[in-house]
N, C-alpha and C positions, 0 to 999 in steps of 0.2 A: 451617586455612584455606588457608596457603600452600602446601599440597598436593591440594588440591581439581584432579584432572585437566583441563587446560586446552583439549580436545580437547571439552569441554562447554559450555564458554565458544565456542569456534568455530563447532559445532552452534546454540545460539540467535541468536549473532550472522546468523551465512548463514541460517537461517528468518529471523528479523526485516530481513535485508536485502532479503531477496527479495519476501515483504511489501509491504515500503516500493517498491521500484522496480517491479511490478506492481501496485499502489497509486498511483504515478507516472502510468505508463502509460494506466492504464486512464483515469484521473481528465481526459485529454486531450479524449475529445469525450463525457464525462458530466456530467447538469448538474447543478450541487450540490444542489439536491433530493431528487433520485436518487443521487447519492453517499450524503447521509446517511443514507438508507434502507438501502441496501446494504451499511455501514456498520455496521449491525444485525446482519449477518447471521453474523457470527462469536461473537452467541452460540449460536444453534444448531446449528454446526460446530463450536465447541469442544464442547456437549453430545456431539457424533456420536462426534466423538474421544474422550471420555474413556470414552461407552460401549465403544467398540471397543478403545482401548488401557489404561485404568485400568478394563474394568466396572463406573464406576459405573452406579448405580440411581438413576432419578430420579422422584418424583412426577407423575401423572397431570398433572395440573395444570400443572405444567413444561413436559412434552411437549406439550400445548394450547397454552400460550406462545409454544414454538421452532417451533411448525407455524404461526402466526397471524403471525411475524415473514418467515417464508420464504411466505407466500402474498401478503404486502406485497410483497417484492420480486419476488413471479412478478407480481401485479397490474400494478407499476409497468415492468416488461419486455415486455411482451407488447404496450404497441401498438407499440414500435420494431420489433417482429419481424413485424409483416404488412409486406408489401411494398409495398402502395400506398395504407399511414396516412403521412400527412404531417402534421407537426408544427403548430400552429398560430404564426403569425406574431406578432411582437410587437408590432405594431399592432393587432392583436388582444386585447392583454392576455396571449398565451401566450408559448411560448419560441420566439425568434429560431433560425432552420435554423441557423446556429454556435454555439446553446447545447444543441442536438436532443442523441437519447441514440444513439450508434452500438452493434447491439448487441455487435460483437467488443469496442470498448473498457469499455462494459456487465459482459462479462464477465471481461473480465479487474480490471475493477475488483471486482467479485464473488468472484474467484478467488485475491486476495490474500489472501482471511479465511483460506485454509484453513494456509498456512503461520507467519500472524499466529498461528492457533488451533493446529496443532502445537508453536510453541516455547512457549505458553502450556500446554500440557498437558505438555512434555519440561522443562521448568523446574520443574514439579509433582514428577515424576520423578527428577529429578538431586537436587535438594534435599530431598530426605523425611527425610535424615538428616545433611544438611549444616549445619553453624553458619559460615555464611559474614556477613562486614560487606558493606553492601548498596554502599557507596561502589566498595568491591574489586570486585564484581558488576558495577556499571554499566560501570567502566572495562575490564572485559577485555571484556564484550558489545558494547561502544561500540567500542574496537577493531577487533573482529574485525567490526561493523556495517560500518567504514569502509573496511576493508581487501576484504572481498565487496563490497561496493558499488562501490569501484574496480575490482574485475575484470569485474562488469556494466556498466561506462561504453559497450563498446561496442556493449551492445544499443539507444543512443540514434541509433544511423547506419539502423536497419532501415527499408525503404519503408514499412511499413504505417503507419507514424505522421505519415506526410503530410509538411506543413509544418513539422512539428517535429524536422522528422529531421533529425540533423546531418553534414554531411558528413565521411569520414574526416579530410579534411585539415583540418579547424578543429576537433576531438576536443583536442585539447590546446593550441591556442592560446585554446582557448572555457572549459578548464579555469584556466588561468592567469590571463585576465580575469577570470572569473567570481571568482576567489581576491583579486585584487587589486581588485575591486568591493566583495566583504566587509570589504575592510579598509577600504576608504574611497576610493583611487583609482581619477577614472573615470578609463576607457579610449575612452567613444566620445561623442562630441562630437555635437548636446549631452549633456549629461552625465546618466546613467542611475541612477547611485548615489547617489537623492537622500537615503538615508537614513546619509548620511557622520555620525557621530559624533565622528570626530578632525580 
């Protein structure tokens, strides 16, 4: 086990990081509706993958499936992609234009499946003949999750995310709060870390 090459551990971690923080991303002007729809759609991306990278073979039937789950999500995409559909308002009973589906973040929330669905089929791969303990697993994945994920911090400063972009110079004052919020101290008055435990 303790020689299991750690260089594979890295490899999952950075797919699953990347995932997670274009999953972030995307999740910004997409409304959870559509999130969980889309959400779906990393099983028929892991199907694509494994046809392409393991050959499997899958049942007629299967393939009807993965095609019926990816026409949900072209259904549920396509009116944010005409240009002059406008959302219904929520006095309406629909979604509020701050809950509407942008489709760049649309797609990037879409586009998380595929590296979600590669370390799911490279984990297939790595392990075929490994007898690894799953605890040993998590924590070097978890790791190296955390350790790529801090090197993407500062794709959170970029314009296209609007309002939520942060500026260079509060990047690591935002990190240290946000750390000391976790633990239970607030930092901004009134106090936002309402869910203190200690």
């Amino acid at each position: 086990m303790l020689k299991f090459p750690k260089i594979k551990f890295f490899i999952m971690g950075a797919l699953d990081a990347l995932s997670g923080v274009l999953m972030l991303f995307g999740s910004v002007h997409t409304s959870g509706s559509t999130q969980a729809l889309l959400a779906n759609a990393i099983i028929p991306i892991t199907m694509l993958c494994t046809v392409v990278i393991l050959k499997t073979k899958y049942k007629f039937s299967q393939y009807i499936g993965a095609a019926i789950i990816m026409l949900g999500c072209a259904v549920v995409l396509f009116p944010s992609l005409i240009p002059f559909y406008t959302p219904p308002s929520a006095t309406d009973g629909g979604v509020s234009s701050s809950q509407s589906d942008v489709p760049l973040f649309c797609a990037l929330f879409l586009i998380s499946n595929i590296p979600g669905a590669l370390s799911s089929v490279y984990k297939e791969v790595a392990f075929i003949d490994a007898d690894i303990d799953v605890n040993y697993l998590q924590a070097w994945v978890a790791l190296w999750q955390f350790v790529f994920g801090f090197v993407l911090i500062p794709l959170n400063t970029l314009s296209f995310l609007g309002d939520i972009a942060v500026p260079w110079s509060e990047l690591w004052s935002g990190m240290v709060n946000g750390g000391l919020c976790m633990l239970g101290t607030n930092i901004k008055i009134p106090p936002y870390c309402t869910y203190n435990t200690m």
